[in-house]
N, C-alpha and C positions, 0 to 999 in steps of 0.2 A: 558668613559661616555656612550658610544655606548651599551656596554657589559653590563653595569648596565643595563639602558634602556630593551635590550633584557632577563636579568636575571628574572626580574620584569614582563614582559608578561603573563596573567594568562589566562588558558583552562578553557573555560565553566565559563565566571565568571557571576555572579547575575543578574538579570535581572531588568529592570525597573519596575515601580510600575504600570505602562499606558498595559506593554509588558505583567507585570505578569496576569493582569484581563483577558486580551485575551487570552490568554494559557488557563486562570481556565476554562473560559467559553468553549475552544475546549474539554475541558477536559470532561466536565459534558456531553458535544452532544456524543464524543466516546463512554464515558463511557455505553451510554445507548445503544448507537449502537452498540458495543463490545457485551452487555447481548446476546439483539436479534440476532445478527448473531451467536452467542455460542449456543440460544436456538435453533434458526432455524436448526442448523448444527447437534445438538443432535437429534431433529426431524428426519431429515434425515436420520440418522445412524441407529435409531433405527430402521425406518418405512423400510430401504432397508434390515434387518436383522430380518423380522419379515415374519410370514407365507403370510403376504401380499406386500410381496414384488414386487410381479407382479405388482399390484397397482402402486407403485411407478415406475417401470419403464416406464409402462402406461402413466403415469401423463407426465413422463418429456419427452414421445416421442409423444406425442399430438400436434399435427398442427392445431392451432385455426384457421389459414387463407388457407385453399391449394388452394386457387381461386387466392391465391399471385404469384404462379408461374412465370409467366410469367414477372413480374419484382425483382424475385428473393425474396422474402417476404414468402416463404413457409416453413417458420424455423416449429420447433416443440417447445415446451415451455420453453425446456433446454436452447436454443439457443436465443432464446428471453429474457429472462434473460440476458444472458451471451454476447447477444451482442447488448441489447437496454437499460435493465435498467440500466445495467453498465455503460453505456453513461453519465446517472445523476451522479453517481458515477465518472467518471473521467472528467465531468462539475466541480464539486467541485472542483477537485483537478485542474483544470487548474484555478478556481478562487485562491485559496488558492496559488500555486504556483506564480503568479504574483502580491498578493498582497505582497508574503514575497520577492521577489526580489525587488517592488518598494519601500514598505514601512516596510517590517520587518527584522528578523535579518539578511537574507541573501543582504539586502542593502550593507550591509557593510563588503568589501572585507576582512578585518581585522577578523570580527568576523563569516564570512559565512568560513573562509578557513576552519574551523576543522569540521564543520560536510560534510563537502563538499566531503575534502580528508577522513574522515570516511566512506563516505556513497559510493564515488567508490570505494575505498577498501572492504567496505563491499559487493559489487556483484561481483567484481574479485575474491575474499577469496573463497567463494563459489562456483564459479564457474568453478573454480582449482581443487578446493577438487573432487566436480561431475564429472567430466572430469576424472582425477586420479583414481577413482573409475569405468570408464565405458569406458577406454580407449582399454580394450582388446575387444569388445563387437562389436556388429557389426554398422555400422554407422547411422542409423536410430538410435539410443539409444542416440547417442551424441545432438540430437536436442533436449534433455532436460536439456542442458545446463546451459538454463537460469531460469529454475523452483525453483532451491532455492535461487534464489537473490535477492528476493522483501520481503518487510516487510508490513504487516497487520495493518496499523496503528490505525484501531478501536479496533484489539483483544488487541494489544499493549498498547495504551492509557487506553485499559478497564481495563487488571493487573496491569499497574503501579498505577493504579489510588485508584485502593482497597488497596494497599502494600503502598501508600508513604504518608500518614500522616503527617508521619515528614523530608518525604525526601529531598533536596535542591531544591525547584522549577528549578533552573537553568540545573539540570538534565532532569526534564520533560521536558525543551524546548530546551535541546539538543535534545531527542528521539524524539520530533515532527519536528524541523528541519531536522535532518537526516530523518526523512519518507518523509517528503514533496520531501526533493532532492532524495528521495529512486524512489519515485512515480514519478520526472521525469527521473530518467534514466530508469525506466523500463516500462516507454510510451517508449521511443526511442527505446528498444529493442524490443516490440513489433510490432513498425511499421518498425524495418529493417530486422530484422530479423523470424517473423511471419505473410509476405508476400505473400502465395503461386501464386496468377495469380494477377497479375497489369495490370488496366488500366488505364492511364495516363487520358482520354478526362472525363472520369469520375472525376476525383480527380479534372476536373478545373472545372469542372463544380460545384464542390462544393461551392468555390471559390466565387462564384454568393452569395446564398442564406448567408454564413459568413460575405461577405463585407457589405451584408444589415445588416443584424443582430449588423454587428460593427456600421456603420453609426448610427443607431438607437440608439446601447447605449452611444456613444460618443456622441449622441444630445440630452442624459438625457431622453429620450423615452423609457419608458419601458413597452409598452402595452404589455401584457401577448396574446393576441390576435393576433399579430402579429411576437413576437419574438418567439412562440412557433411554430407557423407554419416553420419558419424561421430556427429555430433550429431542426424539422424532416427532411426539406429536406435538410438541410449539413448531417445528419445523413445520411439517403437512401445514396445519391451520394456518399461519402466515403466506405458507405458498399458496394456496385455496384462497384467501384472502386478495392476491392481487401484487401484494406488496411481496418483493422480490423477499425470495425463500433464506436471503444467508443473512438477509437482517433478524432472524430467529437466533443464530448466533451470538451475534452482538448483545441480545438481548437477557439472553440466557449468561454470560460473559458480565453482564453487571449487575449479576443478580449473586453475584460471590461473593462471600465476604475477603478482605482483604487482610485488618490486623490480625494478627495470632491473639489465642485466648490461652488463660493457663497455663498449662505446662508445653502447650504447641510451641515447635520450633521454629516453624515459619506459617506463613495463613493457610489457607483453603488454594487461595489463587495463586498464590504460588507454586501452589502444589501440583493444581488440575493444568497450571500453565506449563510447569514441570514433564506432566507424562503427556499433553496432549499437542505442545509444540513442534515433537519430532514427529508427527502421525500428520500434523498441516506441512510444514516443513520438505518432510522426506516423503508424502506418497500424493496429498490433497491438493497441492500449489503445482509438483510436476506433473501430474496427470490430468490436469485442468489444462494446463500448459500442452502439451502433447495433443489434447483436444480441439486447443484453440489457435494455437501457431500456424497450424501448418494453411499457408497460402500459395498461390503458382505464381513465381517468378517471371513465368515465360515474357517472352518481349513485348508483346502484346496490350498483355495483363497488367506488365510495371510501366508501359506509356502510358496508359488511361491511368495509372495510377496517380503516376507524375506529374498532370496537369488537369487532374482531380481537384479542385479547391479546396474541398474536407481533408484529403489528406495532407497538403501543403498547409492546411493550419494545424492539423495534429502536429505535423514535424518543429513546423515553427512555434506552436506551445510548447512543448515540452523543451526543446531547447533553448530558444529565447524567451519565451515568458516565464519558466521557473528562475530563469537570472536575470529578468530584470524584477521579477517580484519580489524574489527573496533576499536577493544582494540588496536592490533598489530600497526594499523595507527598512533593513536592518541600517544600511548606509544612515538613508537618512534618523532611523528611529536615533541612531548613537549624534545625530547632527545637534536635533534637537533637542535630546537629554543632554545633551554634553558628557556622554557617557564614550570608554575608549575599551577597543578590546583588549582584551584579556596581554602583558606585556611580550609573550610567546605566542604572540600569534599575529598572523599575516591578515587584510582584506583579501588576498590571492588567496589566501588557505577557502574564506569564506568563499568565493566565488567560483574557488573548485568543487566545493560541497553545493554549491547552490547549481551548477550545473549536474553534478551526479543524482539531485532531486529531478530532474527530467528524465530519467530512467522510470518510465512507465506502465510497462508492461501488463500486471496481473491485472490490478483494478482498470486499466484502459482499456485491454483487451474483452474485461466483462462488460462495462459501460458502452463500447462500441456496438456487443450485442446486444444490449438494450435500446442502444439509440435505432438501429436499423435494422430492417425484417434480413431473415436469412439470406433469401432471393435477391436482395437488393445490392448491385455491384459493390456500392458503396464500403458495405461490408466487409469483402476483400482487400479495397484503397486503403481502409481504416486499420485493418491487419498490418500490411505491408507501411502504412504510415507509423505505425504504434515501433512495429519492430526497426525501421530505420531511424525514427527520433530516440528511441533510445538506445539502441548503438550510437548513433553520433553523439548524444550526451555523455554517454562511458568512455567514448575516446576522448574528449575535448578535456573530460572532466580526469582524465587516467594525466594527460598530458600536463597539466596546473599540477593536481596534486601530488606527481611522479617527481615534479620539478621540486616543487617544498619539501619532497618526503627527504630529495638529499641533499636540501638545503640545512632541515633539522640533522639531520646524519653526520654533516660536516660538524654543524655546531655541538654537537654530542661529543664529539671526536676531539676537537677543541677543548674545551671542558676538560676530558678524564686527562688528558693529557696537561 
């Protein structure tokens, strides 16, 4: 009886009708957000490859405030990007992560296991591979460990979203499940492991300005007037602190409440995810991008790239180790449950989604700057390795899922007829 039971357990099965609107509608905000961070990023590439190049690197070493100094606020514009508007950017993601743990699919132990066990497989896979590839090298090279282990869930959502027409919604809300959990384990890695000076009286004093910011929306108070101020200064104090400045986000992010009260028609987080998605989306994620893309191609600059070991393991994590982690996980998780997936659905669909997880971009191109000082060539390899492993991910993975899109399409066809 047991055996049956467990025979019968199905991977990735269909989603509800309430679950599927909220997918589509993440769907449509990626999608547009994926464009701009594509355009911005092409921007960049070309502008740092072009006779004005100076320019650009002008732009991104420009210090709008040097009168900040003295409280540590005298970034240049790179760096304000990269560690203010990313802030809104991983706000999101700490709303979005708490609403799927209270009310979405990771609610439920049952069906949160398989993107769960995919998505830590998916940054150990990768992180093996890098490592294996940069193990003879000298030790500074290994603190790019973690650069191909995160997934881009806007460039992500933006491919899949042109490609699957007809492909099993339950697929696209695996690939957003697994980033969501992608995007909390590579906050954690960020703040354990991309650390350099701690201090402790800072990070409590942050503490201050969150607990208000929680009281407030726990009391349905959502004066923009207050919660933003509220929300810089958790910002500052974390960045003052040591610990990189956009885990104030996150943290600020699960300090939401999520169910509705009363007469409310939807929660809190829904709401601030509501107006504050299209502000990461459309201006936060492309202008970080635009910041952080632009590398020199020249011939030169892509031979030392090429036979770089840090960046032959970025490429090879992200492409090979997200599909051997995440297929390899799942494969075997369904071996050993004796669970099968879902009847409309391919292993091939799965391994097209598990390659379009190597699309790395946002979070690898930040971890990269954390792994390695400005100065340090490295830095550029790891650009140029970020953006060729995930272009090769989006074709391999365009090319799989193009192929089932109109395999479903036939079978659709079939069907009405």
């Amino acid at each position: 009886m047991n055996a049956e039971r467990t025979s019968t357990r199905t991977l990735l099965a269909r989603i509800s009708g309430p679950e599927a609107r909220t997918l589509a509608q993440v769907l449509r905000t990626e999608t547009v957000g994926g464009s701009l961070l594509l355009l911005a990023a092409g921007i960049a590439l070309i502008w740092a490859n072009t006779p004005w190049h100076d320019t650009y690197e002008a732009a991104r070493s420009f210090v709008p405030w040097p009168g900040g100094a003295a409280l540590g606020l005298d970034l240049d514009i790179a760096h304000w990007a990269s560690d203010g508007l990313l802030a809104i950017f991983f706000f999101v993601i700490g709303l979005e992560l708490k609403r799927e743990f209270v009310s979405g699919e990771l609610r439920n132990p049952r069906t949160a296991a398989v993107p769960i066990v995919a998505a830590v497989c998916g940054m150990i896979a990768p992180a093996l591979v890098f490592l294996a590839l940069t193990i003879g090298t000298d030790g500074a090279a290994l603190r790019g460990w973690a650069i191909p282990t995160a997934t881009d869930i806007a460039f992500a959502l933006a491919v899949l979203a042109v490609l699957s027409s007809h492909l099993p919604t339950s697929l696209r809300a695996f690939l957003l499940t697994l980033a969501v959990v992608d995007d909390l384990l590579a906050i954690t890695v960020i703040a354990l492991f991309y650390t350099d000076s701690f201090h402790p009286g800072m990070l409590a004093a942050a503490l201050v300005p969150l607990a208000l910011f929680g009281l407030l929306v726990q009391l349905r108070k959502t004066w923009w007037w207050a919660l933003v101020p509220l929300g810089l200064l958790a910002w500052f104090f974390v960045h003052a602190s040591g610990v990189h400045a956009t885990i104030a986000g996150v943290l600020l992010g699960f300090t939401v409440p999520v169910l509705a009260r009363g007469n409310e028609p939807t929660g809190i987080a829904e709401r601030l995810e509501h107006k504050w998605r299209p502000v990461s989306a459309g201006i936060a994620v492309p202008l970080f991008a635009l910041f952080a893309a632009g590398v020199s191609l020249s011939g030169d600059r892509l031979a030392s790239a090429v036979t770089d070991p840090v960046a032959l393991g970025v490429v090879a994590g992200l492409v090979l180790g997200k599909l051997i982690g995440i297929f390899g996980s799942t494969f075997l998780l369904a071996k050993f449950t004796r669970a099968s997936l879902d009847p409309g659905m391919s292993w091939w669909d799965l391994a097209g989604v598990a390659l379009l997880a190597g699309i790395g971009f946002t979070v690898s191109l930040l971890i990269g700057e954390l792994a390695f000082d400005t100065g340090d060539p490295r830095t550029d390899h790891v650009k140029t390795a970020v953006l060729a492993g995930s272009l090769l991910a989006a074709l391999l993975a365009s090319i799989i899922l193009g192929a089932r899109n109109k395999v479903y399409q036939r079978l659709e066809k079939i069907n009405s007829d």
